[in-house]
Legacy VTK file of the C-alpha trace (Angstrom):
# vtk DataFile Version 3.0
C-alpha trace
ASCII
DATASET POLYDATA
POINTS 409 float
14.868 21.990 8.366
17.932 20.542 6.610
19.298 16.746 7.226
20.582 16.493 10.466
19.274 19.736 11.830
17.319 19.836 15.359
14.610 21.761 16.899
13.947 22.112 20.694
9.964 20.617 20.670
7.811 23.664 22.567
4.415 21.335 22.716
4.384 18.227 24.650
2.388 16.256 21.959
3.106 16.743 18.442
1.725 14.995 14.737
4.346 14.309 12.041
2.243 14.190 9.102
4.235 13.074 5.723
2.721 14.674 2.287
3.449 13.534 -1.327
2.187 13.414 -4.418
1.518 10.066 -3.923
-0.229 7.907 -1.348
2.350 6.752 1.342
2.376 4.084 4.382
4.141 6.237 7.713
4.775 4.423 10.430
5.883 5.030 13.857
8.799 2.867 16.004
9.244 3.201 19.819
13.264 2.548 19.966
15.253 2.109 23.265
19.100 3.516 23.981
20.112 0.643 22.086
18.597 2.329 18.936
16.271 -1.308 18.628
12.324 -1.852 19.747
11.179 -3.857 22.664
9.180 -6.353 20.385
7.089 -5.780 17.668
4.301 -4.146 20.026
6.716 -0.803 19.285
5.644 -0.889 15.876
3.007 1.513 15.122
1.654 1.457 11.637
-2.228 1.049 9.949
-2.999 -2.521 10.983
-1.539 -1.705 14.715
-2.643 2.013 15.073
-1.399 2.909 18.913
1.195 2.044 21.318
2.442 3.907 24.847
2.366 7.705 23.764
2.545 7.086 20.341
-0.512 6.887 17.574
-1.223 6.491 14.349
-3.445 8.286 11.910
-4.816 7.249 8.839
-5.272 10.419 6.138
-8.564 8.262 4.220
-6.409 8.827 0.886
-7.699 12.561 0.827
-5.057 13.468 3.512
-1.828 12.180 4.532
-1.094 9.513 7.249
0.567 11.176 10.902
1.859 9.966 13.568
1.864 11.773 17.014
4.013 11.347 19.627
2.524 11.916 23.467
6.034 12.740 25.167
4.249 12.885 28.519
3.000 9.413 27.353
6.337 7.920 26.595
7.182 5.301 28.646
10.669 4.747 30.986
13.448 3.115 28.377
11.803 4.969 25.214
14.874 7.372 24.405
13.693 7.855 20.034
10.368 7.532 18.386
11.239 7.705 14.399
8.565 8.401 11.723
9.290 6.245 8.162
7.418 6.472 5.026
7.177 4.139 1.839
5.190 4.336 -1.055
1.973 2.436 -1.398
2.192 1.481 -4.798
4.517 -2.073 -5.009
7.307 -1.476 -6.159
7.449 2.677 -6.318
10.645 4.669 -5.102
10.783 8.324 -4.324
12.508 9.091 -7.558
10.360 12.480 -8.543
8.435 12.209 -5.265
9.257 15.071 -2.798
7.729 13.681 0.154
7.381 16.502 3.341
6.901 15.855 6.503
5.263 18.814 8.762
5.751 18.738 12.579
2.859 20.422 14.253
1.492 21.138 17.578
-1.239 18.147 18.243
-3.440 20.881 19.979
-3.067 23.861 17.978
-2.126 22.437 14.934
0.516 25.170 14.343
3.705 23.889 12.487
6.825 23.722 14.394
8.933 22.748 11.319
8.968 21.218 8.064
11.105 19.302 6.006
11.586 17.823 2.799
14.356 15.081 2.112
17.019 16.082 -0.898
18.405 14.073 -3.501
15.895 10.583 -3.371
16.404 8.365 -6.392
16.058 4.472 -5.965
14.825 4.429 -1.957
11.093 2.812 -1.406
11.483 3.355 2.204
12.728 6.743 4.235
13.190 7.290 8.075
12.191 11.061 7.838
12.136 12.549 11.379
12.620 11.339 15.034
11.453 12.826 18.246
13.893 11.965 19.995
15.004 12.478 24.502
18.298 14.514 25.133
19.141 15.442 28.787
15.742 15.070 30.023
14.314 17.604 26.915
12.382 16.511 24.256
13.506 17.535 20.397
12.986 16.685 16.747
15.453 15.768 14.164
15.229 16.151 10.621
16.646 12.342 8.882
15.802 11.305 5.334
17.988 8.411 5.398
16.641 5.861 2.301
16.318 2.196 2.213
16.364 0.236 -0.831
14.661 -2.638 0.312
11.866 -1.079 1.767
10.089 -1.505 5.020
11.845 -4.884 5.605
15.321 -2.536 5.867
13.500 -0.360 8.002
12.475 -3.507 10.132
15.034 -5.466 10.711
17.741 -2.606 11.766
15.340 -1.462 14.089
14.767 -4.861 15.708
10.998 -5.324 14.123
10.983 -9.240 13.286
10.451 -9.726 9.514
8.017 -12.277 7.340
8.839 -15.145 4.261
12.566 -14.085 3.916
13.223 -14.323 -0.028
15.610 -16.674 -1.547
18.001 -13.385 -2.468
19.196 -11.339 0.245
17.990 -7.705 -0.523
20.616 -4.829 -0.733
21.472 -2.547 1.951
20.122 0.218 3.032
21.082 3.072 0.719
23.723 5.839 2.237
22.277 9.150 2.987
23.704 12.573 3.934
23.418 11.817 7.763
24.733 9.060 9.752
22.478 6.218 9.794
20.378 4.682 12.743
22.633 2.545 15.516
23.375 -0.521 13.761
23.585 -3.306 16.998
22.630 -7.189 16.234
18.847 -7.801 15.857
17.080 -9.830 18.771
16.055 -13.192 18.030
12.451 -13.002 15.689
8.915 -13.039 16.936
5.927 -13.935 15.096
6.134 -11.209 11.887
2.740 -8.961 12.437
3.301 -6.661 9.097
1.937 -8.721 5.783
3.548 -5.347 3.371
7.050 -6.856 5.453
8.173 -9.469 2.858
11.998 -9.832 2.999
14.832 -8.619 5.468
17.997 -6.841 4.137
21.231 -9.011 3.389
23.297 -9.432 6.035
26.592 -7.479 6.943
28.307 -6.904 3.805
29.883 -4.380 1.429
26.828 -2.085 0.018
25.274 -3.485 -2.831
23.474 -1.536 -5.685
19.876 -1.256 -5.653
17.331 -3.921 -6.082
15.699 -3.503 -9.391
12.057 -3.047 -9.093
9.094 -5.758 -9.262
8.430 -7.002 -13.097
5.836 -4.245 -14.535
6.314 -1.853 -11.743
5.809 1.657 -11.474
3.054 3.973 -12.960
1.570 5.545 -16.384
-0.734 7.857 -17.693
-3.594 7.516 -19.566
-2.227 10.652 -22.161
-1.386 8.350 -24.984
-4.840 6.347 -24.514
-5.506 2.534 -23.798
-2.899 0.853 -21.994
-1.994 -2.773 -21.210
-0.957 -3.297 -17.749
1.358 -5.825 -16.693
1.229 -7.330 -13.134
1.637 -5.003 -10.030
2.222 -1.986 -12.954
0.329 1.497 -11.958
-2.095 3.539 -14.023
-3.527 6.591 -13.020
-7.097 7.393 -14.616
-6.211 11.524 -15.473
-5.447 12.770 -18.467
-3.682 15.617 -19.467
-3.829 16.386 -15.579
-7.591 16.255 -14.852
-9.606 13.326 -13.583
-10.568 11.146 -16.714
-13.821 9.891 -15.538
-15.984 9.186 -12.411
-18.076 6.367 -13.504
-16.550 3.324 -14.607
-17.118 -0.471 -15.607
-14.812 -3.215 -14.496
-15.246 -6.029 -17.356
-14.136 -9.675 -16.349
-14.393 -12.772 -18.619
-12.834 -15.968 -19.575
-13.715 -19.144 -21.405
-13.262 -22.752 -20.521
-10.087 -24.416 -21.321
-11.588 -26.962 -22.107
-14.216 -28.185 -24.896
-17.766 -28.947 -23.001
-16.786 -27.762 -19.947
-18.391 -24.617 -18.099
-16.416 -23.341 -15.671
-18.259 -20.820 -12.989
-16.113 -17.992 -12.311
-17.775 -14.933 -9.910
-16.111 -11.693 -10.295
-16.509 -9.529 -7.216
-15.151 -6.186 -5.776
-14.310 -5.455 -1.995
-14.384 -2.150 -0.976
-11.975 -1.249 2.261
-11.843 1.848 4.755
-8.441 4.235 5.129
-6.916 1.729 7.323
-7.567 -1.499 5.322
-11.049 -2.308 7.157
-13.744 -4.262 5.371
-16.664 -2.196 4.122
-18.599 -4.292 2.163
-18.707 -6.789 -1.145
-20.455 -6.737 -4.277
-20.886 -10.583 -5.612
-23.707 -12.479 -7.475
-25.286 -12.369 -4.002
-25.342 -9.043 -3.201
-25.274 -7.285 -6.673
-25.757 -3.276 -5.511
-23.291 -1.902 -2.146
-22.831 1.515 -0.603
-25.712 2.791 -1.632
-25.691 1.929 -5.385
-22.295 3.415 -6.137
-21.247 0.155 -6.935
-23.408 -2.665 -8.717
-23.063 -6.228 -10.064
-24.495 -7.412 -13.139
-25.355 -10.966 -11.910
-23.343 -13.964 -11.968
-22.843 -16.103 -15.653
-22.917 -19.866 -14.550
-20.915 -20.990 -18.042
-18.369 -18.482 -19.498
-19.845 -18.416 -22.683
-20.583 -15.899 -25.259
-18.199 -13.199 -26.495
-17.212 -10.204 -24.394
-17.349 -9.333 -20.945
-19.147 -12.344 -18.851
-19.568 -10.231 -15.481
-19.650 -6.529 -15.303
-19.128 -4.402 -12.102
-20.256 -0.860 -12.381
-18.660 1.872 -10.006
-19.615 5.281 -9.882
-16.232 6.892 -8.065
-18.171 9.821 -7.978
-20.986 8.513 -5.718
-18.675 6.205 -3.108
-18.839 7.028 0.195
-15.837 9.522 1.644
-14.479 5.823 3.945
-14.336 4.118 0.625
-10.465 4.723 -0.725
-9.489 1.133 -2.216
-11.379 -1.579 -4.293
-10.027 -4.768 -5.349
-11.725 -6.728 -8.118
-11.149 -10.370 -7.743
-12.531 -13.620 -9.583
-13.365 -17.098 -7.778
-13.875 -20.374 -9.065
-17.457 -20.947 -7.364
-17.741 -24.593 -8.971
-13.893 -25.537 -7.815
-11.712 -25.665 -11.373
-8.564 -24.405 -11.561
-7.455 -21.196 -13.419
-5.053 -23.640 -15.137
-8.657 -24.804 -17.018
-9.582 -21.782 -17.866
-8.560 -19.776 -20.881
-8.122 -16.209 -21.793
-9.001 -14.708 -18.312
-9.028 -10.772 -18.505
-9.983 -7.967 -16.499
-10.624 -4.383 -18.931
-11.323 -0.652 -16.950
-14.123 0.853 -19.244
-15.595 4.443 -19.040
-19.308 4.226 -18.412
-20.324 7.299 -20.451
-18.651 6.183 -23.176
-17.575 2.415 -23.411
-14.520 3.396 -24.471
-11.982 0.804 -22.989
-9.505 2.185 -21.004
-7.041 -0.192 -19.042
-7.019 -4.043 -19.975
-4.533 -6.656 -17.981
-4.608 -10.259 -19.434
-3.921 -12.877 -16.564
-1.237 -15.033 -18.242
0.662 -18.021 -16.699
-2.300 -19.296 -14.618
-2.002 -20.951 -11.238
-3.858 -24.084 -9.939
-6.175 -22.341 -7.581
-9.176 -21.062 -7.387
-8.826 -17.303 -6.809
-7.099 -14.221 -7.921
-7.019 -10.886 -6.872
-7.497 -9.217 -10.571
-6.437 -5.332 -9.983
-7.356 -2.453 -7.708
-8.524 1.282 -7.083
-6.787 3.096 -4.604
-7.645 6.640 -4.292
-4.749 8.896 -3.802
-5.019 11.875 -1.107
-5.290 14.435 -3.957
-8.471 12.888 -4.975
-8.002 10.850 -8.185
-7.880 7.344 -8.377
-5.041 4.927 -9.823
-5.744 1.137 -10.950
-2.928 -1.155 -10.593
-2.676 -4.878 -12.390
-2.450 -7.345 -8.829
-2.857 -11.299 -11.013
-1.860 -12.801 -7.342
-3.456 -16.449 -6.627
-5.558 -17.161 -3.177
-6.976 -20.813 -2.492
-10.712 -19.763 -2.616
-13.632 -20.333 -3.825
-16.098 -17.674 -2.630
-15.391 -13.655 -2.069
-15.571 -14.409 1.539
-12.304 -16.032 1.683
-10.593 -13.101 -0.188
-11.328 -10.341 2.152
-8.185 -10.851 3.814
-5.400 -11.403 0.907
-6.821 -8.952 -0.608
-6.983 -6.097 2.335
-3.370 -7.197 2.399
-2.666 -6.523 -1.263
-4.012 -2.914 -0.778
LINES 1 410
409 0 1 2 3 4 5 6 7 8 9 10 11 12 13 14 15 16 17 18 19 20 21 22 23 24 25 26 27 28 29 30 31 32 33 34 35 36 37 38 39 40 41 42 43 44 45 46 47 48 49 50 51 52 53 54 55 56 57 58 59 60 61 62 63 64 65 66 67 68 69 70 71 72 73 74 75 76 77 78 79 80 81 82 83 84 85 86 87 88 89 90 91 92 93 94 95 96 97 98 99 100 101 102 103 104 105 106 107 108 109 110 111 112 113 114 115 116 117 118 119 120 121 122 123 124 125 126 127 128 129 130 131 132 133 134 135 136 137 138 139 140 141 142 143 144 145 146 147 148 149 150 151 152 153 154 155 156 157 158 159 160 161 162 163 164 165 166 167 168 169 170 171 172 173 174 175 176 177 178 179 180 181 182 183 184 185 186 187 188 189 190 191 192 193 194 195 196 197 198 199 200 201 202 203 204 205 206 207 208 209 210 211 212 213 214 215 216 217 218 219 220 221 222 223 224 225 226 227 228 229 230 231 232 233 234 235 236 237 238 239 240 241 242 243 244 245 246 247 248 249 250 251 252 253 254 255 256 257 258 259 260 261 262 263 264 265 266 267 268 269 270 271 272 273 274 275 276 277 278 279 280 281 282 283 284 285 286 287 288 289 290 291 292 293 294 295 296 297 298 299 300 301 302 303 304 305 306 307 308 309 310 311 312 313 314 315 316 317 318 319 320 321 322 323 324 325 326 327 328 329 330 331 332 333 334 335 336 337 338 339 340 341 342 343 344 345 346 347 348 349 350 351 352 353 354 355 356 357 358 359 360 361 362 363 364 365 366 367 368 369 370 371 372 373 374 375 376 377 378 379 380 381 382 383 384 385 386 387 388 389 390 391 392 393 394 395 396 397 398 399 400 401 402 403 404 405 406 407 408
């Protein structure tokens, strides 16, 4: 299919799955004539997986995410169910990514149609197909309108009420080779329900250029050996195009700011399903998980000594297929600050070798008492990609960083 091109659907349910070489968030909205959803129920995504007719399916990280669309299902009023995409790393666009979405039987399986959007540069969010009613018959049209502000563009001009709106409006959504969605006011907000949702678009004004992206954004390679990653900056463990390693050590340590004074700092990892769900956490409490794949060396009560003060030992190799994201975080168990504690790091080390691989430094400490150090996401295509997180949670135990940090996935 090209943009703007239509297809007659021949099945009454059908799956839009959306493939790139990169792990991506598709969602499904349920829009009325007015081009606009009926609340935020119509929102169909990973944390809200089904609505009337319309479902959502999560590809683990080996497969990509689909929506299908029951037209039989479809409720009175529903006129256009639209399929979106964004990349899941912060910050990412689709510059270099050829995302494709395949349109396929939900019975069979057999494709209908495919298409892949031309031309993406600075958009992080795309509208890529609708199933959409026409005189009683049920088609699909091929989009691949762009946003440059992401979901929350996405959101708010289809009605879906939006969380923490930033101090700077973000620009609008970028033009595309088809004519964009209906663009009629947005009903007044309900409760937001999507935590990735962090700012709306500006309001209506002249286009403005594209946001720049997040401070350390985007993703290297490990082909020019050790890296330093800055916060929310990507690195995916291949080199030279082949999976680098499948055991590795996350290293955490830190000394006290302060002369005399230990400071108790717990470094855990939380390992999450394909749709964000809790699996399971590794702590000083519970130092071995999911069947040994992942192991704790036992907690250090002062932050002394040289080196690494907690070590976490994960054999990618060995996790279970439902295990595709990990995020390492540290807690101040005895209730300091980070602001007293000094030269906090997190280091990525390969197992077989002890060669250090990835090291972020957490700089410009805030007074609380967690942080959500990095994580591992697995990408569809198998391999795994770290990415530097240094974002602040009022905790003091693992327990109360399940949920930022299922979030920060």
């Amino acid at each position: 299919m090209t943009p703007g091109s239509n297809i007659p659907l021949s099945a009454a349910r059908v799956t839009v799955d959306v493939a790139a070489p990169v792990r991506l968030d598709v969602s499904g909205l349920l829009l009325t004539a007015d081009g606009k959803v009926r609340s935020d129920d119509d929102f169909i995504f990973y944390n809200q997986p089904s609505g009337p007719g319309v479902t959502y399916r999560s590809g683990g990280g080996t497969a990509p995410d689909a929506i299908t669309v029951d037209t039989s299902a479809v409720p009175p009023g529903i006129e256009k169910i639209v399929v979106t995409a964004s990349p899941d790393a912060a910050g990412q666009t689709f510059q270099g990514i050829e995302p494709t979405a395949t349109i396929r039987n939900a019975d069979d399986n057999s494709v209908l149609a495919t298409f892949t959007p031309p031309q993406l540069g600075t958009e992080t969010a795309l509208v890529i197909v609708e199933v959409y009613l026409r005189n009683g018959a049920w088609k699909a049209r091929a989009v691949g309108q762009g946003y440059a502000n992401g979901l929350a563009g996405i959101a708010t001009d289809f009605g879906v009420t939006v969380e923490e709106p930033a101090p700077t409006p973000a620009p609008a959504p970028v033009a595309a080779p088809v004519p964009p969605p209906v663009q009629t006011p947005v009903a007044p907000p309900a409760p937001a329900m999507d935590p990735r949702i962090a700012a709306p678009p500006a309001p209506a004004a002249p286009p403005a250029p594209p946001a720049p992206p997040a401070p350390g954004a985007g993703k290297i390679n490990l082909d020019k050996g050790r890296v330093s990653l800055q916060k929310n900056q990507t690195v995916s463990l291949v080199k030279g195009g082949r999976p680098l390693l499948s055991q590795v050590k996350m290293g955490l340590g830190w000394e006290p700011a302060y002369r005399g004074k230990d400071i108790d700092l717990d470094a855990s990892v939380i390992a999450y399903g394909p749709q964000r769900n809790h699996i399971d956490s590794c702590y000083f409490g519970k130092l071995s998980i999911v069947g040994g794949a992942i192991k704790h060396s036992g907690d250090n009560l002062t932050g002394e000594g040289g080196g690494d003060d907690e070590v976490i030992v994960v054999d990618l190799g060995r996790l279970p297929q439902e295990v595709t994201g990990l995020v390492f975080t540290v807690n101040s168990f005895s209730g300091q600050k980070f602001t007293e504690v000094a030269k906090a790091y997190c280091r990525l080390i390969d197992a077989a070798s002890g060669e250090e691989l990835v090291r972020f430094d957490l700089t410009n400490a805030e007074a609380q008492t967690g942080v959500m150090m990095a994580k591992l996401i697995k990408q569809f295509s198998g391999e795994w990609e770290m990415t530097a997180i240094g974002d602040f949670v009022k905790s003091r135990t693992v327990r109360g960083m399940v949920k930022p940090a299922a979030q920060a996935l």
